[in-house]
C-alpha positions as CSV (number, residue, x, y, z in Angstrom):
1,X,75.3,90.6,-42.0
2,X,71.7,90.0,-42.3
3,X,72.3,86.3,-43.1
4,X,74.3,86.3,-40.0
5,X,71.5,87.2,-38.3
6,X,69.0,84.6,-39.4
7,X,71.4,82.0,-38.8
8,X,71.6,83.2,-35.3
9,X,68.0,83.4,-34.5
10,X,68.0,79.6,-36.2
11,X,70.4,78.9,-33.7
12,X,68.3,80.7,-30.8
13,X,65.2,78.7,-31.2
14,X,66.5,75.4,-31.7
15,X,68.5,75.8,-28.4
16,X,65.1,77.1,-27.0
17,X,63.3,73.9,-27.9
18,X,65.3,71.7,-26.9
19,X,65.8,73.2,-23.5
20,X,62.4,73.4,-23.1
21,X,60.6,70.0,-24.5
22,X,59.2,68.6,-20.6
23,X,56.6,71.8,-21.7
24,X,56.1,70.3,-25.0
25,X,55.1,67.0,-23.4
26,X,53.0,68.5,-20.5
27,X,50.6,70.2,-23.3
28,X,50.1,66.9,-25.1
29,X,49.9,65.3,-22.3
30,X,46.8,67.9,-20.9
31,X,45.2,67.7,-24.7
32,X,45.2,64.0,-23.9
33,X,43.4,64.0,-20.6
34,X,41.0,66.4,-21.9
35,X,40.3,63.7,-24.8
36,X,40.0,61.2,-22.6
37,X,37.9,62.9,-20.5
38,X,35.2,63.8,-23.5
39,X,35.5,60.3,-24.8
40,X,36.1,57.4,-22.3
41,X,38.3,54.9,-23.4
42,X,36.8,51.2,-23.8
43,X,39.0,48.4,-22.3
44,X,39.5,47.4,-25.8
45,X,41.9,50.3,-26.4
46,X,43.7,49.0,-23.6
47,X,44.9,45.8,-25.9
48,X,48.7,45.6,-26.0
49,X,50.6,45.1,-28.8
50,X,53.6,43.2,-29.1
51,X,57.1,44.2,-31.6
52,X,55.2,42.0,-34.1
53,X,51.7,43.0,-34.1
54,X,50.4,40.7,-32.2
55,X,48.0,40.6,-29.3
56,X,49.2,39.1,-25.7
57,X,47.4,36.4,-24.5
58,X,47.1,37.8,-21.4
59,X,45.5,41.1,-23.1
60,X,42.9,38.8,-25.0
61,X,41.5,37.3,-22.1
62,X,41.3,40.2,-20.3
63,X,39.1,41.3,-23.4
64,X,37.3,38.3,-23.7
65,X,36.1,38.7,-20.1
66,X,35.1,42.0,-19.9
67,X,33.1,41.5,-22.7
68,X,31.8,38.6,-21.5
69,X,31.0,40.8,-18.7
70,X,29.8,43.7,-20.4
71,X,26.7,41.8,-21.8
72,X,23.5,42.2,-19.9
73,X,22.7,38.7,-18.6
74,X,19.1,37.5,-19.5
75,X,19.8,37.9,-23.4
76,X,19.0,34.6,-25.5
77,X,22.4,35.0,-27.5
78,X,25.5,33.6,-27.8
79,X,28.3,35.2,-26.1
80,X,31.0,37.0,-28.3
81,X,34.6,36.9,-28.8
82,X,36.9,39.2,-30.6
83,X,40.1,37.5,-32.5
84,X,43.0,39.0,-33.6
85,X,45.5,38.2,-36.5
86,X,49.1,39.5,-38.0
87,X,48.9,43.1,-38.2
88,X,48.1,43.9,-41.3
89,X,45.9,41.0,-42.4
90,X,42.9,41.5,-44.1
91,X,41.1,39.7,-41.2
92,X,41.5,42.1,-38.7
93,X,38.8,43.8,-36.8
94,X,36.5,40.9,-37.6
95,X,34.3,39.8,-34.7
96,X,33.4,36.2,-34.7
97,X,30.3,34.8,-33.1
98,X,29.7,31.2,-31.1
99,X,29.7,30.0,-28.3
100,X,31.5,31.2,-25.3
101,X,34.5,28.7,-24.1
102,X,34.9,28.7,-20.6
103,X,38.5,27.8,-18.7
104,X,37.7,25.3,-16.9
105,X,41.5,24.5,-16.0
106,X,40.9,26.6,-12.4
107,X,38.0,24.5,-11.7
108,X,39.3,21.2,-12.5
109,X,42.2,21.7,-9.4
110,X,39.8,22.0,-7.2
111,X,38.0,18.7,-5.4
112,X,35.8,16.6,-6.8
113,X,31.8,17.8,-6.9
114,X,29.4,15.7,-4.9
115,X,25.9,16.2,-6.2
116,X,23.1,15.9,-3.8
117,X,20.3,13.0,-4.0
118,X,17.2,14.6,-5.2
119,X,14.6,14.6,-2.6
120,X,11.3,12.4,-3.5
121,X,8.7,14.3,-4.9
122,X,5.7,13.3,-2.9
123,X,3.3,13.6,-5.7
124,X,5.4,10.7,-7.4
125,X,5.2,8.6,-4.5
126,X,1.5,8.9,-3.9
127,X,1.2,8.4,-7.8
128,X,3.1,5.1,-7.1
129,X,1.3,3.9,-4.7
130,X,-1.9,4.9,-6.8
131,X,-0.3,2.7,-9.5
132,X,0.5,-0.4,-7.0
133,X,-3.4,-0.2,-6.0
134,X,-4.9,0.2,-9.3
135,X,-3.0,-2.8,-10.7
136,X,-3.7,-4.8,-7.5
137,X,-7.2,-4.2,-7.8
138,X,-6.9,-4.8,-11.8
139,X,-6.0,-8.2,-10.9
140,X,-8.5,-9.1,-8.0
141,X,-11.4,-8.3,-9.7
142,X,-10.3,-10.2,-13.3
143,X,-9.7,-13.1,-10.4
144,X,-13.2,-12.9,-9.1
145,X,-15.2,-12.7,-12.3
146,X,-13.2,-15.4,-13.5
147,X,-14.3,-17.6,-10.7
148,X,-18.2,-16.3,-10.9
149,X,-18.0,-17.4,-14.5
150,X,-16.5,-20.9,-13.8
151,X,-13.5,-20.3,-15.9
152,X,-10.7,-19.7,-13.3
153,X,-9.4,-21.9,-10.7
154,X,-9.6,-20.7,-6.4
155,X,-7.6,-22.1,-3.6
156,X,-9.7,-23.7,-0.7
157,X,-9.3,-25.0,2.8
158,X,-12.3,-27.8,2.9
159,X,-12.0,-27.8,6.6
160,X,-11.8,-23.9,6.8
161,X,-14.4,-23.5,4.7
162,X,-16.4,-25.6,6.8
163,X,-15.8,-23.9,10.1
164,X,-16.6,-20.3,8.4
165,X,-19.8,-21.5,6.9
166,X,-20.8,-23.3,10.0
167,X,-19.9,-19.5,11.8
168,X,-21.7,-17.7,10.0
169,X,-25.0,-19.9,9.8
170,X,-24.6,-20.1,13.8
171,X,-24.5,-16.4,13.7
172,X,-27.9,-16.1,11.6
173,X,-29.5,-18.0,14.3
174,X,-27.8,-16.7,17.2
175,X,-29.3,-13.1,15.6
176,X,-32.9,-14.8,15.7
177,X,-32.6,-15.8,19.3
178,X,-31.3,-12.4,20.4
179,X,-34.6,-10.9,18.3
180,X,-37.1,-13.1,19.6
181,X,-35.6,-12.9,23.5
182,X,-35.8,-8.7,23.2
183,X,-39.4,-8.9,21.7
184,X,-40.4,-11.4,25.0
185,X,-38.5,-8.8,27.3
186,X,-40.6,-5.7,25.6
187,X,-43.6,-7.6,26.0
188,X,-42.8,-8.9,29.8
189,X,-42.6,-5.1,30.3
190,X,-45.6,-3.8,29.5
191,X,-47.5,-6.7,31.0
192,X,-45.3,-5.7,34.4
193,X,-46.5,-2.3,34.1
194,X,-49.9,-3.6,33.6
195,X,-49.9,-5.9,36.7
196,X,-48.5,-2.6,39.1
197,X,-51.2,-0.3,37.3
198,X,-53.9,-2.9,38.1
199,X,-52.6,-3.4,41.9
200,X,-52.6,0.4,42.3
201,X,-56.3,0.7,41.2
202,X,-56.9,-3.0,43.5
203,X,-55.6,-0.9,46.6
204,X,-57.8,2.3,45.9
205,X,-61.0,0.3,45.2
206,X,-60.2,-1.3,48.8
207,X,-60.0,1.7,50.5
208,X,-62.9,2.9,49.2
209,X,-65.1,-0.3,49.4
210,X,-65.8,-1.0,53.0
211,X,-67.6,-3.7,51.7
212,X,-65.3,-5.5,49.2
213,X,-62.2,-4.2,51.5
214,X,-60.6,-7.8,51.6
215,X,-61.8,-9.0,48.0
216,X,-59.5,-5.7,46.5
217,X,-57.3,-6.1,48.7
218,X,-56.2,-9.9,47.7
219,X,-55.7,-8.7,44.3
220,X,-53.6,-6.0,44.8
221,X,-51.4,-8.1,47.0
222,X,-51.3,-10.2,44.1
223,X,-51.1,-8.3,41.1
224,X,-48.2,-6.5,43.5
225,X,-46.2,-9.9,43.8
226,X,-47.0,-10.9,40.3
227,X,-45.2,-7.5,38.9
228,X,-42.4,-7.7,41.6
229,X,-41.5,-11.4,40.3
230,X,-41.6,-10.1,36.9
231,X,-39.3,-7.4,37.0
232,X,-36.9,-10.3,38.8
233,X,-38.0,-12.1,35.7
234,X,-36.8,-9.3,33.6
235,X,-33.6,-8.7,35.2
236,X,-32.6,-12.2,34.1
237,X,-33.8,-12.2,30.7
238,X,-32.2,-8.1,29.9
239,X,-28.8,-10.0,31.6
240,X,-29.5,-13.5,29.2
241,X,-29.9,-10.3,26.0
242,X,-26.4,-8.1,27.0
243,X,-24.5,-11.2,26.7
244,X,-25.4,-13.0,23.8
245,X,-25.8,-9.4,22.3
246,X,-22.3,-9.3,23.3
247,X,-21.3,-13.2,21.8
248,X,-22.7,-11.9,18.2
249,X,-22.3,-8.4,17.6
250,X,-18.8,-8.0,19.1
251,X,-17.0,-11.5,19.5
252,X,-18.4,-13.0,16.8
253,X,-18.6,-10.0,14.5
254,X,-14.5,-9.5,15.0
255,X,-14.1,-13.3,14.1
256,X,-15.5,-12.2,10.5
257,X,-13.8,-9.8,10.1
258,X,-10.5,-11.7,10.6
259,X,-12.5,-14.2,7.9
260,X,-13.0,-10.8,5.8
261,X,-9.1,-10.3,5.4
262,X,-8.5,-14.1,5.0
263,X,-10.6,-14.0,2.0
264,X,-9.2,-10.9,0.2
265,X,-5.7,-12.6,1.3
266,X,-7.3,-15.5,-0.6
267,X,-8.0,-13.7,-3.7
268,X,-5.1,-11.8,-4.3
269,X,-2.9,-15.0,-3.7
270,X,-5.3,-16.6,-7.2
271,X,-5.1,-13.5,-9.0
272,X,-0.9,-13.7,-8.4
273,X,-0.8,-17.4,-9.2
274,X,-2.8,-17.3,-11.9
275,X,-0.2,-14.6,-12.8
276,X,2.9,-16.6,-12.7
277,X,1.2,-19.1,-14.3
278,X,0.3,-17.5,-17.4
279,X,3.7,-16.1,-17.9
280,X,5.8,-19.6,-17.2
281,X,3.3,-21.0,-20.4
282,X,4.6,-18.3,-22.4
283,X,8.3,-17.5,-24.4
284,X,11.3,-17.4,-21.9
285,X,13.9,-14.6,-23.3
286,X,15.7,-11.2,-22.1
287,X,12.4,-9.8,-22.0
288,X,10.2,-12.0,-20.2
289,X,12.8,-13.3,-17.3
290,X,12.4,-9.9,-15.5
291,X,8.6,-10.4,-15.6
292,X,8.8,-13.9,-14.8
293,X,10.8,-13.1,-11.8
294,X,9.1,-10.1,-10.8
295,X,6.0,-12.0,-11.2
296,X,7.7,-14.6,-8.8
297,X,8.5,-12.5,-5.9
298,X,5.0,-10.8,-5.9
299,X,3.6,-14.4,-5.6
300,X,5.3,-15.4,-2.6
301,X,4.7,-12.2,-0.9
302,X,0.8,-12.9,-1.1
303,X,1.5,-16.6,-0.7
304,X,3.3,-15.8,2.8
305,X,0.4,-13.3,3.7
306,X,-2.3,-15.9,2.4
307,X,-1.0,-18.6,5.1
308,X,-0.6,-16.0,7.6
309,X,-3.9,-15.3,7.8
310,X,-5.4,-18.4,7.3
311,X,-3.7,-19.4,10.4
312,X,-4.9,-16.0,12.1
313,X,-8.8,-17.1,11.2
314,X,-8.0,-21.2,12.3
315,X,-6.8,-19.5,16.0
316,X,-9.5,-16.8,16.1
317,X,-12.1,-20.0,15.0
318,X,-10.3,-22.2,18.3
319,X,-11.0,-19.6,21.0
320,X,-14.3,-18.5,19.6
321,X,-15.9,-22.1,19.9
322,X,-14.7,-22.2,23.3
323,X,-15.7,-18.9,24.6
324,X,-18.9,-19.5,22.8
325,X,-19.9,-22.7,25.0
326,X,-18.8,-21.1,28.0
327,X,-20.5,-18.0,27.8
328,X,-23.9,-19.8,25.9
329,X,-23.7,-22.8,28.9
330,X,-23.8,-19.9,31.3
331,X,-27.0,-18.1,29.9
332,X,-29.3,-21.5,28.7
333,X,-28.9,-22.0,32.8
334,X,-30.1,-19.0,33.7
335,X,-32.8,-18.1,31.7
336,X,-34.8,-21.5,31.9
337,X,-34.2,-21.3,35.8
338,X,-35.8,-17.9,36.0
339,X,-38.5,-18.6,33.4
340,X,-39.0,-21.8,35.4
341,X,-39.6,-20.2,38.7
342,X,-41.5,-17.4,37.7
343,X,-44.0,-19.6,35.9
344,X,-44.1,-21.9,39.4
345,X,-44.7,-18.7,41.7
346,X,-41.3,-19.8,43.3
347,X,-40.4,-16.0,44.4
348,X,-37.4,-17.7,46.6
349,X,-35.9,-19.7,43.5
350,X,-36.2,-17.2,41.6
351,X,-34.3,-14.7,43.6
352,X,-31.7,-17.1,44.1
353,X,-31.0,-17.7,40.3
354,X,-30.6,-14.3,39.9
355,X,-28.1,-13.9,43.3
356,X,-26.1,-17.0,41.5
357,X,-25.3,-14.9,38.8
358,X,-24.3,-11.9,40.4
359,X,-27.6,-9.6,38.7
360,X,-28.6,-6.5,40.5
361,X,-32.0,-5.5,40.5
362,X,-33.9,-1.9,40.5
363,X,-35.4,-1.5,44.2
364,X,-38.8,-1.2,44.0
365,X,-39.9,2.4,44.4
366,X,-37.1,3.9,44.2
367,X,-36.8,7.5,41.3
368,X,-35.9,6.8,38.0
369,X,-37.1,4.5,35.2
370,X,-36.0,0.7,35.4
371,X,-33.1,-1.1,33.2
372,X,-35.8,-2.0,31.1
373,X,-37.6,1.1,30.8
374,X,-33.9,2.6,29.6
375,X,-33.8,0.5,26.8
């Protein structure tokens, strides 16, 4: 009977376990959420495994990527990949280290990439242009001590040369006329002032002198018209300095500066030619052709820039010698007229020059100093 008994409590339990195995599965299932819960699962325990013991592909690059991810970025190293094996080979778990492979099979169906032209650094270009000068300059001045020292060759314009030399001795003199014609209008001054002081004290004395009323009184009258004239006198003479002042310091001066340019034009067209000459003389090959021709180009640039400014200087030279005569014809006229009538006492003539060329003159006793007491 006992035995009877145990069998049926056998029976009991087995029929109570496997009614019941959902509660079974709902404790493991709570120990395992209470496990994961304590210890969070890394997303490499989320790796599939196929019948054979293999990982998916799909599963590996998730991997891949989030540890790819997982590393801080900033670190020197090489990025990591895990592989996997058979299950079962002695090589699993290893970690392998190199570098990172990226798909690029997503980016490849997209459209081509366009990179953008760098923008010029402006430090290069003003380094260039440094460069360009300091070669330039290199080359001018080895062309100039070369032609000091009589060993290098200079291209000249005979007839230019002429004109320029005989501008810039007209110049010199020109410069010594306008000197000498300011120190005759400072001295014409004070002996002006002079003759008006000398009337003033002529016309006291009279009225003073009962007795020598008409003796001081001739002199004043002409000391009077003797200083009137010469301020007439002056007015022609300051007029005769303002425009040759003009002629040399302005009209001639801009002239040589044109001459200035022509010159260094001149120079730099030697230094280039003397260039390309040195450099035909030597070995043609692959290395010197691009010289040669470089060397060829830079040539005719100055070449093109000499002639342009030789012709500048030849037109500038025209229209100076012409403007010169008119202006110098103009001015001889009137300043030997007025000298001439002063010296004769011809008050009329000389007011008359001055009327012909269109010169104003201070009125006499009016406020302010004269033209020539401005200066």
């Amino acid at each position: 009977m006992s035995e009877q008994h145990d069998d049926s409590t056998d029976v009991k339990e087995l029929s109570t376990n496997a009614a019941h195995p959902a509660a079974e599965d709902l404790d493991s299932d709570q120990e395992e959420n209470s496990m994961s819960q304590e210890f969070p699962r890394h997303a490499a325990a989320e790796i599939t495994v196929t019948g054979n013991g293999e990982l998916e592909d799909s599963s590996e690059h998730i991997f891949n990527r989030d540890m790819k991810h997982s590393i801080p970025p900033g670190l020197n190293m090489s990025e990591t990949h895990m592989t996997s094996s058979n299950y079962g080979s002695s090589s699993e778990g290893i970690i392998e280290a190199g570098p990172y492979q990226v798909d690029f099979k997503e980016e490849s169906q997209s459209g081509p990439v366009v990179l953008a032209e760098e923008a010029k650094n402006p430090a290069i270009e003003k380094l260039e242009l440094v460069r360009k000068w300091s070669v330039n300059t290199y080359k001018c001045t080895r062309q100039i001590l070369s032609e000091k020292l009589g060993r290098g060759s200079r291209t000249v314009d005979l007839e230019l040369e002429a004109q320029i030399e005989v501008l810039r001795d007209n110049k010199r003199k020109y410069e010594n006329v306008l000197r000498l014609a300011q120190t005759l209008a400072t001295q014409l001054h004070q002996m002006v002032l002079t003759q008006r002081q000398l009337g003033d004290a002529f016309t006291d004395l009279s009225m003073k002198s009962p007795e020598l009323h008409e003796e001081f009184g001739y002199n004043a009258e002409t000391q009077k018209l003797l200083a009137k004239n010469g301020e007439t006198l002056l007015g022609a003479i300051n007029f005769f300095i303002s425009s040759v002042n003009t002629l040399v310091n302005k009209t001639i001066e801009d002239t040589l500066v044109t001459v200035k340019q022509y010159e260094n034009a001149r120079i730099e067209y030697d230094a280039y030619r003397t260039d390309l000459e040195e450099l035909n003389l030597g070995p043609r090959d692959a290395n010197t052709l691009p010289k040669i021709e470089q060397s060829q180009q830079l040539f005719q640039m100055h070449k093109e820039k000499y002639d342009k400014m030789r012709s500048n200087v030849s037109v500038k030279l025209k229209f100076l010698e012409e403007n010169k005569v008119k202006v110098l014809h103009n001015q001889l006229v009137l300043f030997h007229n007025a000298v001439a009538a002063y010296y004769a006492g011809n008050q009329q003539q000389l007011e008359q020059t001055l009327k012909q060329f269109h010169i104003k003159l201070k009125i006499p006793g009016s406020d302010g100093m004269s033209f020539l007491e401005q200066q």
